[in-house]
VOGU-3710 file (C-alpha; in Angstrom, 3 decimals, decimal comma):
1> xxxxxxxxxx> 0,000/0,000/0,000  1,741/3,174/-0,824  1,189/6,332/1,051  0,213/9,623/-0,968  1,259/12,850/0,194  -0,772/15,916/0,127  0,500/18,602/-2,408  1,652/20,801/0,598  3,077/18,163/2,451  5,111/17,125/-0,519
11> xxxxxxxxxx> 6,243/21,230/-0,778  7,501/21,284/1,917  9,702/17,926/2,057  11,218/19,321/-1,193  11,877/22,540/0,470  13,420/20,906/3,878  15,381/18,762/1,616  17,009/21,637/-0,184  18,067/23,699/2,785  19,429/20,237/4,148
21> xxxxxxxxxx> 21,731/19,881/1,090  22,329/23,523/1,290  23,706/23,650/4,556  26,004/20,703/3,817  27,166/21,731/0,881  27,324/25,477/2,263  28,989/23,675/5,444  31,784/21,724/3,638  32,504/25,044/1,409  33,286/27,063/4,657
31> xxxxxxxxxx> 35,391/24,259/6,621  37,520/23,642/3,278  38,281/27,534/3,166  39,152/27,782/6,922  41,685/24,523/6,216  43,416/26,475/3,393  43,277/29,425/5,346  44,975/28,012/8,216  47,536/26,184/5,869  48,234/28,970/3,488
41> xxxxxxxxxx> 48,605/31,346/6,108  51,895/29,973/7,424  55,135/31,064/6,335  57,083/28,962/4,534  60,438/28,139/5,501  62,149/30,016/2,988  60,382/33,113/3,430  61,130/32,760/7,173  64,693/32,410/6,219  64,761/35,312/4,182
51> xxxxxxxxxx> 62,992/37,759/6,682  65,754/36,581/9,368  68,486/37,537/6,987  67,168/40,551/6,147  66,704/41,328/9,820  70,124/40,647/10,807  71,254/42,539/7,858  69,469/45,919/9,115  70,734/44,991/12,514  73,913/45,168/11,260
61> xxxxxxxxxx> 73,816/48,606/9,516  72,405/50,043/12,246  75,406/48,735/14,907  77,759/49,944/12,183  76,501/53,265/12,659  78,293/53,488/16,348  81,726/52,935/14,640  80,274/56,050/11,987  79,068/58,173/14,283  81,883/57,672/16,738
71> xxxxxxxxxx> 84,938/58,515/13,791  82,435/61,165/12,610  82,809/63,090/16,110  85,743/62,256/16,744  86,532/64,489/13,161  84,403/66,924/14,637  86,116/67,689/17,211  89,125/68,025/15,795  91,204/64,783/17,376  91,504/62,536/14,492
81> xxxxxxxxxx> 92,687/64,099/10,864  89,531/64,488/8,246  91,272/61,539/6,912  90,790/59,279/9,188  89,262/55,510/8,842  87,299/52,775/10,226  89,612/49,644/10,992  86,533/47,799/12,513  82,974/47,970/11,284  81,412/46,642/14,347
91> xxxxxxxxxx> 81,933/48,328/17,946  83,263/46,191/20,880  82,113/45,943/23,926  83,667/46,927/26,896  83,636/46,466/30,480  81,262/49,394/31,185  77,692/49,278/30,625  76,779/50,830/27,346  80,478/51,815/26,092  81,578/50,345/23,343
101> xxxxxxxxxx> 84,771/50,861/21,395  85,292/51,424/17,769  89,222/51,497/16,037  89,920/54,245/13,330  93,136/54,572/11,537  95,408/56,661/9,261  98,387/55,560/7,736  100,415/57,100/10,431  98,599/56,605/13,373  95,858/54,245/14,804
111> xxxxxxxxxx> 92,639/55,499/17,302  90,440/53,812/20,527  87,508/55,486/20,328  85,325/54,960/23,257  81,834/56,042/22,689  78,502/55,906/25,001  75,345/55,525/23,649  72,610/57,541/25,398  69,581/56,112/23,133  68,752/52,878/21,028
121> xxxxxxxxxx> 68,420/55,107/17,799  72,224/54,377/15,964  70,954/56,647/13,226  70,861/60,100/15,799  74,231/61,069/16,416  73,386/62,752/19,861  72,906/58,814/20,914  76,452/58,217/20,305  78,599/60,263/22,791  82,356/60,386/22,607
131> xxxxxxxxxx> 83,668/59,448/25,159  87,276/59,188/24,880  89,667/58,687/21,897  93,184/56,885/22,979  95,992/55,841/20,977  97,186/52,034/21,533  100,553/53,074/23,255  98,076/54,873/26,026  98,364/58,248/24,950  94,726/59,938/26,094
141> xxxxxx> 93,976/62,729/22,802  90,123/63,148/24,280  88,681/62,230/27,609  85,128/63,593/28,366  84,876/65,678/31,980  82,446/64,001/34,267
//
C-alpha cells in the first residue's frame, strides 16, 4: 500500500530537503576555506629564512653606525685628521655598561675610540657620545669631563 502525500506536504519535504543539502554543501565550502586558510597562512620556511636575513642585515647597519658616528665626532672635534678611517665595522664591547669601542686609523697613526650611547636610535648622532679617543701606546687625545 503506498502512502500519498498531500500537495503541501510534498512542498515542503522538497523545500526541507534543499536547505538540508544547502547547509552541507554550504557547510563543507566554509570548513575547506578555513583549512586552506589556516595552511596557506603559514610562512614557509624560505620566506622565514629570508625575513631573518634581512633582519640581521638591518641589525647590522644600524650597529655599524656606532663605529660612523663615533669617527664622525671624533673628526668633529678636531682629534683625528679628516682623513681618518674605520679599521673595525662593528663596535666592541667593553667592560662598562653601554660603552663600546670602535678602532679608526690613518696611515700614520691608529685610534680607541670609546663612545657611550645615550639612546637605542644608531641613526641620531646625539645617541652616540664620545667618550674618549686613545691611541694604543696609552696616549689619552680626548677624555670627556664628568
Amino acid at each position: 500500500m503506498s502512502q500519498t502525500l498531500e500537495p503541501r506536504t510534498r512542498t515542503w519535504l522538497t523545500w526541507e530537503w534543499h536547505a538540508a543539502l544547502i547547509t552541507i554543501v554550504g557547510g563543507t565550502i566554509v570548513a575547506l576555506a578555513v583549512i586552506a586558510f589556516v595552511h596557506f597562512s603559514k610562512p614557509s620556511p624560505e620566506q622565514i629564512v629570508a625575513a631573518n636575513r634581512a633582519s640581521q642585515a638591518a641589525f647590522l647597519k644600524s650597529v655599524e653606525m656606532v663605529c660612523t658616528q663615533a669617527v664622525t665626532t671624533a673628526k668633529n672635534f678636531g682629534i683625528v685628521p679628516n682623513y681618518a678611517a674605520l679599521m673595525t665595522r662593528a663596535p666592541t664591547a667593553t667592560q662598562v655598561r653601554g660603552r663600546y669601542a670602535c678602532v679608526g686609523a690613518t696611515a700614520a697613526a691608529r685610534y680607541v675610540i670609546l663612545v657611550d650611547l645615550m639612546c637605542r636610535d644608531f641613526k641620531n648622532p646625539r645617541c652616540v657620545a664620545l667618550y674618549s679617543v686613545i691611541q694604543p701606546d696609552g696616549t689619552v687625545l680626548y677624555q670627556r669631563q664628568r
